[in-house]
C-alpha positions in Angstrom: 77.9 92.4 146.0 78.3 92.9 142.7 81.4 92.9 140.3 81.3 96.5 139.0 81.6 100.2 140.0 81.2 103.6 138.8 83.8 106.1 138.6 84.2 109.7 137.1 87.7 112.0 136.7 86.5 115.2 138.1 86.9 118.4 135.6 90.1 119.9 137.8 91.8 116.2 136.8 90.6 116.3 133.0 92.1 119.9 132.6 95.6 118.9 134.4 95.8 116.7 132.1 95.8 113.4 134.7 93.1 111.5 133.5 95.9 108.8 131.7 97.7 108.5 135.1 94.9 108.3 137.1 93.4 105.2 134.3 97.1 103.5 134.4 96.5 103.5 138.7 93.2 102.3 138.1 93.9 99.4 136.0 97.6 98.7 137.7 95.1 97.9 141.0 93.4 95.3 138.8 90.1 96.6 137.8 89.3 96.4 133.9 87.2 99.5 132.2 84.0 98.0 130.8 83.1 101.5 129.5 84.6 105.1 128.6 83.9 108.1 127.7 84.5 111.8 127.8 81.5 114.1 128.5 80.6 117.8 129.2 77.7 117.8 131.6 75.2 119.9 131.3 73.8 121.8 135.0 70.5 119.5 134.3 72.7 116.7 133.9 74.7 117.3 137.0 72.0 118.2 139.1 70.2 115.0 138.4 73.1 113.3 138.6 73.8 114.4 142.7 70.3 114.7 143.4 70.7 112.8 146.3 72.4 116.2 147.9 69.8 118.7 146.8 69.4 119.2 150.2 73.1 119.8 151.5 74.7 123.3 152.0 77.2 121.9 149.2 74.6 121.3 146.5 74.6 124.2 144.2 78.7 124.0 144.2 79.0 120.9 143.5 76.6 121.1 140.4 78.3 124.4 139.1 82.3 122.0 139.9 80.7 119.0 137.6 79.6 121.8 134.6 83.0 123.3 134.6 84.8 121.4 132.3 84.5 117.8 130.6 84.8 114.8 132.4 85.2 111.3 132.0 82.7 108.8 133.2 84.0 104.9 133.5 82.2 101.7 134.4 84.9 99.4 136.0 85.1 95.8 136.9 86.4 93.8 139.3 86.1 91.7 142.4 84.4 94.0 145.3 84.6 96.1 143.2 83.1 99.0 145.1 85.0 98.5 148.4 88.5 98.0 146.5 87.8 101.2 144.4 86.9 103.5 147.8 90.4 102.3 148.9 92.2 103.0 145.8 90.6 106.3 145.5 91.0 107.6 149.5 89.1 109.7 151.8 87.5 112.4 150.2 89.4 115.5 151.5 92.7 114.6 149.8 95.1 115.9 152.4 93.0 112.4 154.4 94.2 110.6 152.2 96.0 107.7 152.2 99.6 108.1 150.9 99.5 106.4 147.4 95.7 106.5 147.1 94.6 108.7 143.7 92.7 111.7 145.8 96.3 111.8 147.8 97.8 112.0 144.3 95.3 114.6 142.3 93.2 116.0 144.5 93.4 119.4 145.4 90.4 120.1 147.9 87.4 118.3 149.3 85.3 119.6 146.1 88.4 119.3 143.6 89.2 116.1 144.8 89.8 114.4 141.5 87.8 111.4 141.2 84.2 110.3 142.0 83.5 106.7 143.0 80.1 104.9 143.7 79.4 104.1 147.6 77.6 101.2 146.8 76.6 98.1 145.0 73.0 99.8 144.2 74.2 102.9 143.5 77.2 101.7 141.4 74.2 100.3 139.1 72.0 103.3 139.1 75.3 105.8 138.7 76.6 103.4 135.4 72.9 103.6 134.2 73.0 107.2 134.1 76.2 107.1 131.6 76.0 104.5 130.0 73.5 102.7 127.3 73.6 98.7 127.3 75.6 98.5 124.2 78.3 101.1 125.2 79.5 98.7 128.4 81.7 95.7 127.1 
C-alpha cells in the first residue's frame, strides 16, 4: 500500500468551472496535493495515457472526451490513499453514486463523470509518472 494516488478533473469539470470545489472536497477528506497542474492533452497523450482500453468498445471516445478541453492532473497523498479516494470520488456512472461523493456532485454521465482516480497502488505510480517529473511533486 502506498501513501499516494493519482487523480485528474475531467475536461466537462474544468469548463464548468468546478475544478476549485471539487480540490476544496478533496482536501476537506484529508488528502494533501503533492503536485498540480493544468494540461491540454494531446490525442497521443490521451491514448497513451488509457492504453490499457485500446481494446474496449469505449476506447476511441474516451481518447477524443480527454482532448476536449484542458484538464487538471493531481498527485495526492494520504493514508490508503487509493481506496479512500475511490470512495470520495463514487461509482463511475454518477447517477451510482453515492450521495455526497464528487461524481454524485459533478458528474454528468459515465464518460463525463468529472473526475479520474487511480485503481491501484501500481497504477497510482505509473499514472503520477505519466504527469509528473520528480522535481514537480512536493
Amino acid at each position: 500500500m502506498t501513501n499516494i494516488t493519482l487523480t485528474i478533473i475531467k475536461p466537462d469539470a474544468v469548463k464548468d468551472g468546478h475544478a476549485g470545489a471539487i480540490l476544496d472536497q478533496i482536501t476537506k477528506a484529508g488528502f494533501c496535493v503533492k503536485a498540480l497542474k493544468l494540461k491540454q492533452l494531446s490525442a497521443v497523450e490521451a491514448g497513451q495515457f488509457y492504453a490499457v482500453h485500446k481494446e474496449r468498445p469505449f476506447y476511441n471516445d474516451l481518447v477524443n472526451y480527454m482532448c476536449s478541453g484542458p484538464v487538471m492532473p493531481a498527485i495526492l497523498e494520504k493514508d490508503n490513499a487509493v481506496a479512500d479516494f475511490r470512495v470520495l470520488i463514487g461509482a463511475t456512472n454518477p447517477a451510482n453514486a453515492d450521495a455526497g461523493t464528487i461524481r454524485k456532485n459533478f458528474g454528468k454521465s459515465i464518460e463525463s463523470n468529472a473526475i479520474h482516480g487511480s485503481d491501484s497502488d501500481e497504477n497510482a505510480a505509473i499514472e503520477g509518472a505519466f504527469f509528473f517529473a520528480g522535481l514537480e511533486v512536493c
